[in-house]
TIBA-409767 format. One record per residue: x, y negated, z of N, C-alpha, C, O, CB in turn; residue number from 1. Coordinates in pm, whole numbers, padded with zeros to 5 digits. Glycine has a CB too. Example, Ala and Ser with C-alpha at 12.3 -4.5 7.8 and 13.67 -1.06 7.14 Angstrom:
<recs>
     n_x     n_y     n_z    ca_x    ca_y    ca_z     c_x     c_y     c_z     o_x     o_y     o_z    cb_x    cb_y    cb_z  num
   01319   00569   00780   01230   00450   00780   01320   00330   00780   01424   00332   00846   01131   00447   00905    1
   01285   00225   00708   01367   00106   00714   01290  -00003   00787   01341  -00114   00804   01408   00060   00572    2
</recs>
This chain:
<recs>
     n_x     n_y     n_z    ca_x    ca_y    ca_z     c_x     c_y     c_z     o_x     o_y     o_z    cb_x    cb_y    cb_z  num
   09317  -07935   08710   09268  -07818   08777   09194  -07856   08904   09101  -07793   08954   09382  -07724   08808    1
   09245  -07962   08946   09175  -07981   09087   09038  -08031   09090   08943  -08010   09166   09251  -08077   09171    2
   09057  -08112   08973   08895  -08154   08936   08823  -08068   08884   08709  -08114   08872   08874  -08257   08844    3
   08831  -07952   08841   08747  -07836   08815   08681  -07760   08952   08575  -07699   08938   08840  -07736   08735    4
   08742  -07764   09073   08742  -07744   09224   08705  -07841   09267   08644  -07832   09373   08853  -07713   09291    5
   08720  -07952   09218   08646  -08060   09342   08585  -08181   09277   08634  -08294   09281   08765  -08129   09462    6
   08480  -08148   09219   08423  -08300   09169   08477  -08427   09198   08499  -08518   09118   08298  -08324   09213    7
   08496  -08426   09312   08490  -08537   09394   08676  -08595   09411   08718  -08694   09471   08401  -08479   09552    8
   08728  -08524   09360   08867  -08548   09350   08932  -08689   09272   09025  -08766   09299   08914  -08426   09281    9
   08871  -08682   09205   08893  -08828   09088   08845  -08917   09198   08943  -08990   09216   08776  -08844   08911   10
   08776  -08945   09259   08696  -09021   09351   08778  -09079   09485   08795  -09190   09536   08578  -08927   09395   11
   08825  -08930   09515   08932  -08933   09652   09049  -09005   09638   09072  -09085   09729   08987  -08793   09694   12
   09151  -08996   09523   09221  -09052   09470   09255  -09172   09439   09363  -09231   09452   09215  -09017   09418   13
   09087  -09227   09370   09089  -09382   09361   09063  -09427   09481   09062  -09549   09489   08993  -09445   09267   14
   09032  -09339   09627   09007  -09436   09708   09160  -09460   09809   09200  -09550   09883   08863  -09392   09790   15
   09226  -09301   09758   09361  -09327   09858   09442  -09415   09773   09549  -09439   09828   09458  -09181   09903   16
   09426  -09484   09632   09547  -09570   09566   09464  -09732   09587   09515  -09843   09570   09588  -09514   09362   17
   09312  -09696   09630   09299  -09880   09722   09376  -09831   09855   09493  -09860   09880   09081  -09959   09781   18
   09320  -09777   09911   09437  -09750   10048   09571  -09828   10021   09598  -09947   10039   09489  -09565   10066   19
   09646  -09727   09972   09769  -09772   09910   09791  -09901   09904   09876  -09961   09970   09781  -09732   09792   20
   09697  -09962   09804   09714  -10089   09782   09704  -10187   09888   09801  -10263   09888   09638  -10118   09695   21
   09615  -10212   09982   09601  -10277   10095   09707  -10247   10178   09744  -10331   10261   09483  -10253   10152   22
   09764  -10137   10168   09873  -10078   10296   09976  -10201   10271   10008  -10299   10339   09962  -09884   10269   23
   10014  -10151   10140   10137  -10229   10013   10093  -10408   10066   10177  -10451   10145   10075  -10182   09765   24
   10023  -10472   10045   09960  -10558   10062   09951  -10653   10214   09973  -10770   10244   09863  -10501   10020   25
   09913  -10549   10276   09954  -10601   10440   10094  -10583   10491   10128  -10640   10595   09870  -10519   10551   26
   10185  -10497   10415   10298  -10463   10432   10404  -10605   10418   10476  -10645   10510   10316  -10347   10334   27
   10390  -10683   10253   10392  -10779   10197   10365  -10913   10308   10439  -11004   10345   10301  -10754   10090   28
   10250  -10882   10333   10217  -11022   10443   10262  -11068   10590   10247  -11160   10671   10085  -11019   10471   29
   10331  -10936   10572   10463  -10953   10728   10572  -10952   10699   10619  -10938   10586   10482  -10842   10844   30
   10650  -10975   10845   10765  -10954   10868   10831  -10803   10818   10751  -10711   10804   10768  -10981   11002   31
   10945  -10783   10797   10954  -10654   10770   11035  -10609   10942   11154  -10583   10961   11051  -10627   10604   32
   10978  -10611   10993   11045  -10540   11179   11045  -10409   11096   10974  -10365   11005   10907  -10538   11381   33
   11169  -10357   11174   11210  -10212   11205   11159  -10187   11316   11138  -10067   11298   11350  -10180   11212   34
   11109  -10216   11456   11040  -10230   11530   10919  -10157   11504   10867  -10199   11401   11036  -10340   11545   35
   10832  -10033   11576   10703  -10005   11518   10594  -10078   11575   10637  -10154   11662   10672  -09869   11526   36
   10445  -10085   11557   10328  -10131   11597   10365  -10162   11776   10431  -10085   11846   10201  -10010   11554   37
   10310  -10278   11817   10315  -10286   11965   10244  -10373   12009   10276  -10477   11951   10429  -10305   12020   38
   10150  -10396   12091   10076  -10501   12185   09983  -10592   12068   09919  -10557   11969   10205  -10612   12283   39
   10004  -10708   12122   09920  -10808   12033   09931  -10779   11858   09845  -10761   11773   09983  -10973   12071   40
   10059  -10783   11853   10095  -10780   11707   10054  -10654   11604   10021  -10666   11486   10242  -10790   11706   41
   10064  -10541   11674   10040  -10401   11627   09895  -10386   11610   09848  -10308   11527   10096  -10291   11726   42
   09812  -10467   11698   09659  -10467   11707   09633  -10550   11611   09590  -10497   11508   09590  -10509   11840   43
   09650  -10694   11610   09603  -10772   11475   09620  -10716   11325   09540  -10709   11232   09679  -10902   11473   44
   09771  -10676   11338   09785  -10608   11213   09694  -10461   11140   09672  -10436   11021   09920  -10578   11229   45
   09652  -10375   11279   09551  -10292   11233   09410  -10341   11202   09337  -10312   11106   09542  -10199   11321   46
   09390  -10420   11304   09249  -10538   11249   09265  -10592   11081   09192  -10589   10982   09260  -10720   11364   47
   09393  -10639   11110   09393  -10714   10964   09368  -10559   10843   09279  -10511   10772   09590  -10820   10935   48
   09463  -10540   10869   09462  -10383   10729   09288  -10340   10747   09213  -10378   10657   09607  -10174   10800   49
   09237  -10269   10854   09047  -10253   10872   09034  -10343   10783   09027  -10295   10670   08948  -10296   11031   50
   09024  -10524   10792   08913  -10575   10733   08978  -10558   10600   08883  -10538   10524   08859  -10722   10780   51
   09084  -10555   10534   09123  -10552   10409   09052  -10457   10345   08991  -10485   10242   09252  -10536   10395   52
   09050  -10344   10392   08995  -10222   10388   08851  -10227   10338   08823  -10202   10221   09005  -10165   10517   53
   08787  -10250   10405   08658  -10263   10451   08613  -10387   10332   08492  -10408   10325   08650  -10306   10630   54
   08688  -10456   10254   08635  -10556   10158   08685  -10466   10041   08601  -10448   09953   08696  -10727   10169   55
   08811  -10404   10022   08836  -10369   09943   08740  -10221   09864   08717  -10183   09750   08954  -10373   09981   56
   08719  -10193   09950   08614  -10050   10005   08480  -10079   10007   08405  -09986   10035   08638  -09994   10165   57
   08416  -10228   09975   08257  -10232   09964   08181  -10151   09878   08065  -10122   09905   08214  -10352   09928   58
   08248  -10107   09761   08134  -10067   09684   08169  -09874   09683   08148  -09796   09590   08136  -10164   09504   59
   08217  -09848   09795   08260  -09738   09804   08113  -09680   09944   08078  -09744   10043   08452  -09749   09843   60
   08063  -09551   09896   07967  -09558   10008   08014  -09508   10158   08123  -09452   10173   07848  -09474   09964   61
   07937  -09529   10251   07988  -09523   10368   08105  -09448   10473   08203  -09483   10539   07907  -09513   10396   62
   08007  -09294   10437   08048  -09215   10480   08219  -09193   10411   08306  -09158   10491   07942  -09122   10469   63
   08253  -09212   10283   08364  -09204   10193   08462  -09323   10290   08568  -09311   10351   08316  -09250   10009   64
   08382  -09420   10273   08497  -09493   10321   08556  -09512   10442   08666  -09564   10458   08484  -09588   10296   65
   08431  -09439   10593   08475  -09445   10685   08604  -09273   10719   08704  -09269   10789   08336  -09481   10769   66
   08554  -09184   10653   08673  -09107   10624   08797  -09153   10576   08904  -09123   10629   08644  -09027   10545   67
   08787  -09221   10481   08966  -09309   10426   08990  -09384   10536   09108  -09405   10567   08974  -09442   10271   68
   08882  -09437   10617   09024  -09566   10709   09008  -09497   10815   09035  -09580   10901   08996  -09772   10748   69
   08976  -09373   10884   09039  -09284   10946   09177  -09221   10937   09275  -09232   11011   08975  -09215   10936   70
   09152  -09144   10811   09254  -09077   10737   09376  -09213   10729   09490  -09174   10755   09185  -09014   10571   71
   09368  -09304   10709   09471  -09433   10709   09527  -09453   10912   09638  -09429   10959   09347  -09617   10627   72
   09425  -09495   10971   09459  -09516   11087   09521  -09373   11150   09621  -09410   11211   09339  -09576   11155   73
   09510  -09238   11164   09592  -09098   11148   09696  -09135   11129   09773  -09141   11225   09565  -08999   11046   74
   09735  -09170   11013   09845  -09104   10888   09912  -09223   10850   09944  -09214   10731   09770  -09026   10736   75
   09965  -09388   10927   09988  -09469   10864   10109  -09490   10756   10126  -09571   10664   09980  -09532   10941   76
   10209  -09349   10825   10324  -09389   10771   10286  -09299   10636   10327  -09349   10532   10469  -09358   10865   77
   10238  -09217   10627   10214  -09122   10528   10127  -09229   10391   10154  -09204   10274   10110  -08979   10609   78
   10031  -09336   10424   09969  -09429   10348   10097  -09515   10318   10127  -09522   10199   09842  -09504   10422   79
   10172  -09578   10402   10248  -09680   10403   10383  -09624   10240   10426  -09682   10140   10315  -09695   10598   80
   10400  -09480   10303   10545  -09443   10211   10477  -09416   10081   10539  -09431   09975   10651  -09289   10265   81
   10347  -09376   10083   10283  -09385   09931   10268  -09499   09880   10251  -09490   09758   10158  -09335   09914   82
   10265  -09656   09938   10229  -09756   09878   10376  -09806   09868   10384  -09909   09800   10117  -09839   09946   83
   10482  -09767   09911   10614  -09807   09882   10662  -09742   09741   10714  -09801   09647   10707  -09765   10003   84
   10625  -09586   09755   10670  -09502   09633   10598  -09580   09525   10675  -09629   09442   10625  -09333   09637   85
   10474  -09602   09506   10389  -09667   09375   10466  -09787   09363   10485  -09820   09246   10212  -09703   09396   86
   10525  -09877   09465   10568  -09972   09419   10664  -09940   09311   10661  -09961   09189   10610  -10042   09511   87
   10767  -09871   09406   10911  -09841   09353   10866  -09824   09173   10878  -09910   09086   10991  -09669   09443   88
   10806  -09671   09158   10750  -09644   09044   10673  -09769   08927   10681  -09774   08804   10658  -09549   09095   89
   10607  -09850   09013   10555  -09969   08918   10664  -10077   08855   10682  -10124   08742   10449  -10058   09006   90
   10719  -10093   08968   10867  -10184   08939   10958  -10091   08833   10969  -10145   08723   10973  -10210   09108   91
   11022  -09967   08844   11066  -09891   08721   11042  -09841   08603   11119  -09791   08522   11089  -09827   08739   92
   10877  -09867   08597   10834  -09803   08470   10755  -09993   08438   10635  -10013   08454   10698  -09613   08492   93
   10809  -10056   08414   10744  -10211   08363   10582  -10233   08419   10493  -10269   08341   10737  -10217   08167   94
   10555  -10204   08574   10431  -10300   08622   10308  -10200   08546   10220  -10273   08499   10441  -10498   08550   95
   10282  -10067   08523   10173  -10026   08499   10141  -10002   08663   10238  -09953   08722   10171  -09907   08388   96
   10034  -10025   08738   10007  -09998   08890   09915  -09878   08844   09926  -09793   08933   09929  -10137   08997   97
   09840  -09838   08760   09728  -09721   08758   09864  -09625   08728   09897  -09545   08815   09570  -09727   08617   98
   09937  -09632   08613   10009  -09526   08602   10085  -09520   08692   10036  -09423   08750   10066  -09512   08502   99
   10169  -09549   08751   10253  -09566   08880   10162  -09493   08965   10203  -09378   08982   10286  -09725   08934  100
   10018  -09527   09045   09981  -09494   09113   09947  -09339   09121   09957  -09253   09209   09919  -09570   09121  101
   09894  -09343   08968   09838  -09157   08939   09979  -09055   08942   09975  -08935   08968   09748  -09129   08734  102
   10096  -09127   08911   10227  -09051   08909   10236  -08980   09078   10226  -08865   09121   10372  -09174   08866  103
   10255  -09080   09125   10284  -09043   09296   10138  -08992   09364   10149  -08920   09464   10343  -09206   09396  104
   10060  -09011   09336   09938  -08949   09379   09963  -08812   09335   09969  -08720   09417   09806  -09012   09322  105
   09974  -08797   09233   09996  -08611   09184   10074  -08537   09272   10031  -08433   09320   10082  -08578   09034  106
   10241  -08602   09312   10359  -08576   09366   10292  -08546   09519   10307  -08431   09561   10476  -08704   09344  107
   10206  -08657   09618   10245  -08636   09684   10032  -08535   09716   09955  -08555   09811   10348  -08769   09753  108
   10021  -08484   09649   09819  -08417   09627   09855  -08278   09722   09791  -08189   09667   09740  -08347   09385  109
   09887  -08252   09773   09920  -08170   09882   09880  -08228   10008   09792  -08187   10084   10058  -08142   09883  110
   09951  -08324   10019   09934  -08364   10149   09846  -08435   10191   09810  -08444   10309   10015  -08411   10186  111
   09804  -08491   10098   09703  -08580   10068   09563  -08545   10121   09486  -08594   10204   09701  -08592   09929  112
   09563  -08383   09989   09458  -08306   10028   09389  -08273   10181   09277  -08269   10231   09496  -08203   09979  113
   09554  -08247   10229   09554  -08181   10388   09461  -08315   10492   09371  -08295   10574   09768  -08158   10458  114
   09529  -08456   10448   09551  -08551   10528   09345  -08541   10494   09283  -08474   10577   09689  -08702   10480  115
   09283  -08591   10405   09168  -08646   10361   09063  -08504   10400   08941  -08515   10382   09184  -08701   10188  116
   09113  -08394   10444   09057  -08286   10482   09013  -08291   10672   08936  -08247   10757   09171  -08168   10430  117
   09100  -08358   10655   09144  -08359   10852   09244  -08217   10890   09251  -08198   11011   08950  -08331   10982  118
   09292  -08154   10837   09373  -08069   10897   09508  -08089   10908   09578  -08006   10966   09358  -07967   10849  119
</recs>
């Protein structure tokens, strides 16, 4: 239904489950601190996730992609608990990551909507 309303929905989707993926990804390449973002460390790590971003996101056009790593830098924990849920989901249903991903993308398309809207 949503893609009958929004062309562009299939589109949005694949760009919040690269999101996801890079979140998942830089998540992986640290420490796990309970500790949140702070000073040197909190800055590299947003540098690092940008350029991940930003490679992962080349063939995505501009304007699209500088909206997603907005919508990411906003909303980190909201990107972060979606790339945990897809995990969880990929690890329980035997390692499909598209199906995993489109599962929790549906679940969490509310907020999503809101978040990739700016409101």
């Amino acid at each position: 239904m949503l893609n009958k309303l929004n062309p562009f929905a299939k589109k949005q989707d694949d760009l919040a489950q690269d999101a996801a993926q890079v979140i998942e990804n830089s998540n992986n390449a640290t420490t796990s601190d309970p500790v949140k973002k702070k000073g040197i460390i909190g800055g590299l790590k947003d540098k690092a996730v940008e350029k991940m971003l930003e490679k992962q996101l080349a063939s995505v056009p501009p304007a699209q992609r500088e909206m997603l790593m907005n919508a990411i830098k906003k909303n980190p924990d909201f990107f972060e608990r979606i790339a945990n849920k897809i995990k969880e989901e990929q690890d329980r249903n035997g390692g499909n990551q598209m199906a995993a991903s489109m599962k929790v993308m549906r679940e969490n398309q509310g907020e999503l909507m809101k978040i990739m809207s700016g409101k």
